[in-house]
N, C-alpha and C positions, 0 to 999 in steps of 0.2 A: 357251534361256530359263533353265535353272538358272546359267549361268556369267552372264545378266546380271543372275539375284535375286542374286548373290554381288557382283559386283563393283562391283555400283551400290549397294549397301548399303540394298535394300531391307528393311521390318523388317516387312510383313504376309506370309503364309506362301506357299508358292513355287506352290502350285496354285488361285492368286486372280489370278494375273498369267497373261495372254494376247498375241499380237500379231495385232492383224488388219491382214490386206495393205490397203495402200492406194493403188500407184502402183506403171506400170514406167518406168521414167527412164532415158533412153540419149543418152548425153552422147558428140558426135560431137567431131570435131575442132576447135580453138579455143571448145568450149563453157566453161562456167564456172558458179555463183552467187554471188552478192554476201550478206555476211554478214547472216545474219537469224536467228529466233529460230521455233521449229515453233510454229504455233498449236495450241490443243486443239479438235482435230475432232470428238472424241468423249466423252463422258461418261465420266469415271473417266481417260483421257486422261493418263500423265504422263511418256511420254518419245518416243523414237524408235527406228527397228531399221531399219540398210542391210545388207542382205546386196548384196556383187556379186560375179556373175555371171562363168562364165571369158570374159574375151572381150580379146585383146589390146590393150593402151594406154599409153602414158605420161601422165606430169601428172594431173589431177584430182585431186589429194590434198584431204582433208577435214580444214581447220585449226578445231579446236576451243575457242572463250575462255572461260571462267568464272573471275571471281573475281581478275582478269590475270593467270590461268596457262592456257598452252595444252596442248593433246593435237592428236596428230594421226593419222589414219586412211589411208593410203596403200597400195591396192587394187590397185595397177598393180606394188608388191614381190613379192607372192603364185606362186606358179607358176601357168602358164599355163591348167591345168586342173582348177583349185582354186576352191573360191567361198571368202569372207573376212566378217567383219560387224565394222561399229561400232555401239555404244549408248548414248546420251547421253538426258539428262531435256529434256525440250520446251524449258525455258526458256535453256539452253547455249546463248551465238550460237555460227555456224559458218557456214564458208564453205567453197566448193566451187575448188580454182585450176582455171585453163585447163585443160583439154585439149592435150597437144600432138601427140599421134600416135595412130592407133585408136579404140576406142570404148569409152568407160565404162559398162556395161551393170549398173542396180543397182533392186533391190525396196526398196521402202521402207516400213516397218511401222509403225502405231502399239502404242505400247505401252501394254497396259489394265489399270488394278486394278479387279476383279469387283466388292469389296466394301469399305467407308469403317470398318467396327467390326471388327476385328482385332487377333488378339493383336502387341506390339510387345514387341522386345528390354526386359527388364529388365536396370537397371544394377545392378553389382555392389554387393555390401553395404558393400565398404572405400569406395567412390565414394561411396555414397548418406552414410555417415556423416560425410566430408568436407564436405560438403557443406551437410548438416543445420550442421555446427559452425560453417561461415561463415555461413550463411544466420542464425545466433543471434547470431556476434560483430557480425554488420552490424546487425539490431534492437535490441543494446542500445546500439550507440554510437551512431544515429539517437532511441534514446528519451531517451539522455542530450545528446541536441542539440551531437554531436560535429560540428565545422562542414565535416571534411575528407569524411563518409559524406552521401551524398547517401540522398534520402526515396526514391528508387525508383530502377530499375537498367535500363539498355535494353542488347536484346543482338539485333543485324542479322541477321537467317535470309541464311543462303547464297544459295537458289531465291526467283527470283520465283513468285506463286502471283496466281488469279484472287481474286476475293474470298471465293467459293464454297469454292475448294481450301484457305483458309488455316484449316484445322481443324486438330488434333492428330491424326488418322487418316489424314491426305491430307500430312504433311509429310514431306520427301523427306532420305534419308541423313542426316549428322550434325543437319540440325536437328531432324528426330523425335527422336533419341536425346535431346536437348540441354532441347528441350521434356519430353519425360517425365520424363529426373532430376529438374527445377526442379521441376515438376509433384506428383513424390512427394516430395522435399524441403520443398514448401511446405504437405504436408497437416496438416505435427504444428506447423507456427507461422503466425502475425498475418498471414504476408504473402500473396498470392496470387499466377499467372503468368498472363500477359492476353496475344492476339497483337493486334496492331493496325500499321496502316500507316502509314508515316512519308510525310506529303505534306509535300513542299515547292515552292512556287511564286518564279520567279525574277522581277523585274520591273527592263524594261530601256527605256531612253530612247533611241526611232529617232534623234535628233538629236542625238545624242553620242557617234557609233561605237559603240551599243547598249550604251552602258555601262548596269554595274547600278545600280539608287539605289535598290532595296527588294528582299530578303527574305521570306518567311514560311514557319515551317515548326511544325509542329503533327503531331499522334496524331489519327489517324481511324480509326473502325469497328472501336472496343475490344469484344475479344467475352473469355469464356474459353476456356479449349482447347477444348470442343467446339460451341463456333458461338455460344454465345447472349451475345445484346447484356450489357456491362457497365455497371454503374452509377457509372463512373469517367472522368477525365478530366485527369491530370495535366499542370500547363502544363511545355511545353517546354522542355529544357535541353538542349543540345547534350554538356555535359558528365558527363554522365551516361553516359552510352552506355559501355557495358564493352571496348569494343573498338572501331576503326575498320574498317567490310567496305569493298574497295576493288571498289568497284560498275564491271561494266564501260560502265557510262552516264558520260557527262560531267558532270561536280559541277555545270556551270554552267546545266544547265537542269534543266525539273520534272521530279518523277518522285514515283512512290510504291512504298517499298521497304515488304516487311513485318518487322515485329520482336517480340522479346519485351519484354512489360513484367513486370517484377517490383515490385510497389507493394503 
């Protein structure tokens, strides 16, 4: 547990996080899973933990996507009388390949944070004043109606979150981090940092090879960082957005990612 509060860049303190067993999984010969995403089975709920078990096999490797970069877990390298673990956050697709020889013999844990109001990494003081000095030079060229700075700044979280978990205590590695700089950057100026979910809906004509002929895509369930509804509602700009995350979802159909607003 300590090598996964380190390695998954967890930022609440290392004895809030537990794993309770959930499942024993014994993947025989030509078994497999088809890529999917853990649900949250539990409350506080935000990753996963395989430990396997010694038991001889080949195949079964555990190929991991997020973000279109892979990792992968391969259980059956390990010596024969060795157990091994992978840890990934719930939302990671992953898949399981064939089985080709033996038995892949593996626990499988969820992983739980105790408590939602915990201390989080502070960023360094050279960061935070960087920061502060952009976050000033973007409000005066917005008040002097500079046409190339856009009135508010969208910036894609890595993790998908329920609606529930997208708080500022419940957000997971770089985007906690990412959210509290902006967070304490925005307390000495005009602007504020808001999370909200980017829905957009595709709309397609059966009778034209499902082509697209409509669009929509819009901010829903703008809260501030700790859960409560805002009193804002900025329209939509695609160009805005500080970055492009390259979502492992197909562009071409709905979805709802969550993001930062800074407005």
């Amino acid at each position: 547990m300590a090598t996964i509060h380190q390695e998954l860049g967890l930022t609440c303190s290392r004895d809030k996080i537990h794993a309770e067993l959930y499942k024993l999984l014994i993947y025989e010969e030509g078994a497999f899973f088809k890529l999917h995403q853990d649900s949250e089975k539990t409350a506080g709920m935000f990753g996963t933990m395989v430990v396997s078990l010694p038991s001889k096999h080949t195949g079964g490797q555990v190929v991991l996507s997020h973000n279109k970069r892979k990792s992968h877990f391969d259980s059956s390298s390990f010596p024969l009388f060795s157990t091994s673990f992978g840890a990934w956050y719930a939302d990671v697709f992953h898949e399981v390949e064939k089985v080709t020889s033996g038995h892949r013999v593996v626990l499988t844990y969820n992983l739980v944070q105790e408590s939602f109001s915990l201390p989080q990494k502070a960023s360094d003081a050279d960061s935070r004043l960087r920061l502060k000095r952009v976050l000033a030079l973007w409000e005066d060229a917005v008040a002097d109606n500079t046409e190339e700075y856009p009135p508010y700044l969208v910036h894609m979280l890595e993790h998908q979150y329920s609606q529930d978990s997208l708080i500022l205590d419940r957000l997971k590695g770089r985007d906690a981090a990412r959210a509290r700089a902006l967070g304490e950057a925005c307390q000495e100026s005009e602007r504020a940092v808001y999370l909200a979910t980017h829905e957009k809906m595709v709309k397609r004509d059966d009778e034209y090879a499902d082509e697209e002929y409509d669009r929509e895509e819009d901010f829903k369930n703008i809260t501030d960082l700790h859960g409560a509804k805002a009193d804002v509602q900025p329209d939509y700009e695609r160009s805005y957005y500080l970055d492009e995350y390259e979502s492992d979802y197909d562009d071409e159909h709905d979805e709802l990612l969550p993001v930062l607003l800074v407005y």
